[in-house]
C-alpha positions in Angstrom: 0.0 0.0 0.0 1.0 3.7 -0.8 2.6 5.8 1.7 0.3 9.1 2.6 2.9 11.3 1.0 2.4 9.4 -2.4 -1.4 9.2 -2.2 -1.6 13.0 -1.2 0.6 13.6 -4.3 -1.2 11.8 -6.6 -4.2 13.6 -5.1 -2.9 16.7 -6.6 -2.5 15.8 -9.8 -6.3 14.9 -10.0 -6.7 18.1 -8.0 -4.9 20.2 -10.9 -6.5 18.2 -13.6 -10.0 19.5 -12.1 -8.5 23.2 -11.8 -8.1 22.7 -15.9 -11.6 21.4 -16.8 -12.6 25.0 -15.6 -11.6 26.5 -18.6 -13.8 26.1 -21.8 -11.8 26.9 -24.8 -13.0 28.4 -27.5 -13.7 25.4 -29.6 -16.2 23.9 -27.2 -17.4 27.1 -27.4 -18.0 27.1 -31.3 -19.0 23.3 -31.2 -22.1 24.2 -29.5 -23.4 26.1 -32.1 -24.6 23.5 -34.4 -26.9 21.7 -32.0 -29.8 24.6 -32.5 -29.1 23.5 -36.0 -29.5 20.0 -35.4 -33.5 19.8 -35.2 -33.7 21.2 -38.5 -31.0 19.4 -39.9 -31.6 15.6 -38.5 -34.2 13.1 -39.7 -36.9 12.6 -37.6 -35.9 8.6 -37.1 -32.4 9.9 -35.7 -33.9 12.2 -33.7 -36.3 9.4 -32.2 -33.0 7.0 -31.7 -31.5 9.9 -29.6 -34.9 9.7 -27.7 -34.6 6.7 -27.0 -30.7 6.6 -25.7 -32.3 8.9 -23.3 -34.7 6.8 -22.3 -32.3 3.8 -22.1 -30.1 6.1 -19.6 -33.1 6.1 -17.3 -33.2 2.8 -17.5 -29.5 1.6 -17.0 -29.6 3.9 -13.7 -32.5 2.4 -12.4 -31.7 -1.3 -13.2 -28.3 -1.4 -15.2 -30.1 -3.1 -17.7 -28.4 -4.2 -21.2 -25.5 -2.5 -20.2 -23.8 -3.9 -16.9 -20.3 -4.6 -17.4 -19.1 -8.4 -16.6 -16.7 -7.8 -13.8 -15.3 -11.6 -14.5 -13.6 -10.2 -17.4 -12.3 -7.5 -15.8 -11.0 -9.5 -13.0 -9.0 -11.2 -15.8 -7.4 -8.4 -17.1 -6.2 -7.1 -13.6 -4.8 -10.5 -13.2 -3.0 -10.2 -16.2 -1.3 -7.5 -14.8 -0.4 -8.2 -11.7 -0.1 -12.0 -11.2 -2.8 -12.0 -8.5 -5.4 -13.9 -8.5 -8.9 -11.9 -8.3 -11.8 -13.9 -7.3 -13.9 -11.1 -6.0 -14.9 -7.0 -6.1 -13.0 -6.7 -2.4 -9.5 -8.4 -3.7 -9.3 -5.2 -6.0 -9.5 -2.6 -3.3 -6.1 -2.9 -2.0 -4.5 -2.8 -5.3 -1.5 0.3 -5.6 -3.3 3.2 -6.8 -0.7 3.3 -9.9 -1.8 0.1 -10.9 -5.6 1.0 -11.1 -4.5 4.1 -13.1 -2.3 2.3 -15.4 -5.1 -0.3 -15.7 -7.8 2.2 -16.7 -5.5 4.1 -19.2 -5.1 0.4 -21.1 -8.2 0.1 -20.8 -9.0 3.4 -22.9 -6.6 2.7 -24.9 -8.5 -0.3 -25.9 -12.0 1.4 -26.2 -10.7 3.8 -28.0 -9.8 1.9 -30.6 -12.4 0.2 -31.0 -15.0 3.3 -30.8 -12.9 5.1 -33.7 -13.5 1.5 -35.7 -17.0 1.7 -35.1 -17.8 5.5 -35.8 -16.0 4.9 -39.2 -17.9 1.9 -40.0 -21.1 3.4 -39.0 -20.0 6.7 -40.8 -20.1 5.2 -44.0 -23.8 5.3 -45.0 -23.8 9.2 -43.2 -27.5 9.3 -41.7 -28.7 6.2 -42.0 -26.2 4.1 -40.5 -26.0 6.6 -37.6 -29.1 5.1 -35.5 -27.0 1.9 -35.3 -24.0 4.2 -34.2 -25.9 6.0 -31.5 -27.0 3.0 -29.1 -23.5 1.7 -29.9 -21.3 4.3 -28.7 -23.8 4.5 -25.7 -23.3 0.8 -24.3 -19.1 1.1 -25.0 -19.2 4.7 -23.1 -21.2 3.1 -20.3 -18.7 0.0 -20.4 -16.2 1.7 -20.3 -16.8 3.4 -17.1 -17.7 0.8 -15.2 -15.3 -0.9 -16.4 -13.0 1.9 -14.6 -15.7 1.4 -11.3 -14.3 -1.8 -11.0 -10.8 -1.5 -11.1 -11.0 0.5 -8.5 -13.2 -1.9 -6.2 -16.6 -0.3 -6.6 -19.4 -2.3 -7.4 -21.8 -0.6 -10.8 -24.3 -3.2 -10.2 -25.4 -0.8 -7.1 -27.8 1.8 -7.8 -25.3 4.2 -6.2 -22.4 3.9 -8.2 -24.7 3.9 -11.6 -25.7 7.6 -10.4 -21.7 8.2 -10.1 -21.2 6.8 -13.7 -24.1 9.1 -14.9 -22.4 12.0 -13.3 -19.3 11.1 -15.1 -21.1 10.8 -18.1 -22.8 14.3 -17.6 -19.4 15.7 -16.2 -17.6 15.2 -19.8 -20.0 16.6 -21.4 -21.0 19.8 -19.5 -19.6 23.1 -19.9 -17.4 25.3 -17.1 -20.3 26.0 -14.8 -21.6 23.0 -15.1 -18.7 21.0 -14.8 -17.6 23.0 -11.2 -21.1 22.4 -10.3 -20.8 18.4 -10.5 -17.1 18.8 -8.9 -18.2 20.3 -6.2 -21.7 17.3 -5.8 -19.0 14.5 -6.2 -17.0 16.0 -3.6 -19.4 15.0 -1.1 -20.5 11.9 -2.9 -18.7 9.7 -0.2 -19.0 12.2 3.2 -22.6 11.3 4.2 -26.0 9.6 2.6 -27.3 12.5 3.0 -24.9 13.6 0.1 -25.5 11.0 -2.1 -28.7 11.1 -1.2 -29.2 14.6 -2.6 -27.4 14.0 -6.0 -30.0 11.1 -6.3 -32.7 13.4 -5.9 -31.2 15.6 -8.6 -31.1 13.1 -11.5 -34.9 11.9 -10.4 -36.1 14.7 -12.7 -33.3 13.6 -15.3 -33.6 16.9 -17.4 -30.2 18.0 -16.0 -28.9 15.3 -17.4 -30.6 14.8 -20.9 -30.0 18.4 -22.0 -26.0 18.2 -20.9 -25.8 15.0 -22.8 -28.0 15.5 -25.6 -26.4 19.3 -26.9 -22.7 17.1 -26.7 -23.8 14.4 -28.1 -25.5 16.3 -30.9 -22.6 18.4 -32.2 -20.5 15.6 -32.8 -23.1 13.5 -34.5 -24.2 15.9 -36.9 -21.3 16.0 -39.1 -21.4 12.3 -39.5 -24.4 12.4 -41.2 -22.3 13.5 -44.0 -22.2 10.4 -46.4 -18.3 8.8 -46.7 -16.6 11.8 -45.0 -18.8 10.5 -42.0 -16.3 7.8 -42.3 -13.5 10.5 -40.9 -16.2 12.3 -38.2 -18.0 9.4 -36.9 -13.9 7.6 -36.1 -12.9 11.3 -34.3 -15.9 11.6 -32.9 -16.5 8.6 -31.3 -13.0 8.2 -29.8 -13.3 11.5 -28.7 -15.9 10.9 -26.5 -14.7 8.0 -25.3 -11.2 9.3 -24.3 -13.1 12.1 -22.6 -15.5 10.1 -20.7 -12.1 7.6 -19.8 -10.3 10.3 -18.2 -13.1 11.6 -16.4 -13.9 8.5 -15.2 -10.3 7.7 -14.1 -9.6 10.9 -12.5 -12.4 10.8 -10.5 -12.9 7.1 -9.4 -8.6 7.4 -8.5 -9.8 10.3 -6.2 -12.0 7.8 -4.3 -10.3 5.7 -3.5 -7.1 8.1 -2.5 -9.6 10.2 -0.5 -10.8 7.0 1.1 -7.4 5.5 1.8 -6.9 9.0 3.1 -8.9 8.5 6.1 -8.2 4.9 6.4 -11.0 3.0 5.0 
């Protein structure tokens, strides 16, 4: 196990990481632009599959649904790396912080990959391939960070870390205010119930959530709908998103558990 000087300076890498998602440049700025477009511009079947995603996020935090990682295979790729044997959720918790963040980087690295092969082979047909590319993208981003949930020893088939993993989700996707705002909910995520408790209550009335998600999610799908040079969009796009949500997800699950090790849990 870390020493307290090398969890409290890991701690501040995450801590400066945060201090940099405060600033929006300018192209985030300008990427937001084309989603009052995108109503005009989208087929009314495309719109209706980003309904449904929507809908399907409600779902996956109420019941995980379609979409709960299989933690068995991600025992097996810890064990890979580091010759112990993982039979269970609690055998991760003591793992070197390092390790879970090198773990979740190869992870990415992985999903990456494979979400820049899908947006390009969903790109192809421009609009009508990207209804199959939407629900997609959703159950790899959703993967993906549970993925990250469990190597570091939390558990996404509980109700409490799905609202976490939505929170990521929303985090990646929100702008400067927004982002603080969820910084500063997260940050008392593990203090009390009564925190959690609170953020719960927030995504009851999900519109916080759907609006975030939705303008983000619109931008970078619109110019895919571009036939063939969606090829090129839909492979940034998609690895884009999921490199974002990655990091995110990394940053913030490694602050966990440092926080928690922190006090001695």
């Amino acid at each position: 196990m870390e020493s307290n000087e090398q969890l409290l300076a890991e701690l501040k890498k995450i801590e400066k990481w945060e201090k940099d998602q405060k600033g929006l440049w300018f192209w985030e700025r300008l990427t937001r632009l084309p989603f009052k477009m995108l109503d005009k511009l989208t087929p009314k079947f495309v719109q209706d599959k980003i309904g449904n995603l929507l809908d399907e996020l409600g779902s996956y935090l109420q019941s995980g649904g379609q979409y709960l990682s299989n933690e068995k295979n991600v025992f097996r790729f810890i064990e890979k790396k580091t010759g112990r044997v993982i039979g269970q959720l609690e055998d991760l918790q003591d793992i070197p912080i390092e390790v879970m963040k090198q773990s979740s980087l190869d992870l990415a690295a992985q999903r990456k990959k494979a979400a820049a092969i899908q947006g390009a082979s969903t790109g192809i047909g421009g609009i009508f391939t990207l209804a199959i590319d939407i629900p997609a993208i959703l159950g790899l981003s959703l993967k993906t960070l549970q993925d990250i949930a469990i190597i570091h020893g939390y558990d996404p088939k509980d109700k409490r870390e799905r609202v976490f993993i939505i929170k990521c989700l929303q985090f990646s996707s929100a702008d400067v205010v927004g982002k603080q705002a969820i910084l500063n909910e997260l940050s008392q995520f593990d203090n009390s119930e009564r925190g959690s408790r609170e953020i719960l209550s927030q995504l009851q009335g999900w519109r916080e959530v759907t609006i975030t998600f939705t303008e983000q999610f619109g931008w970078k799908k619109l110019l895919q709908m571009v036939p063939i040079a969606g090829i090129l969009f839909g492979a940034f796009a998609n690895r884009s998103m999921v490199s974002d949500l990655a990091e995110t997800g990394t940053m913030l699950y490694q602050k966990r558990r440092i926080l928690e090790r922190l006090k001695g849990e």
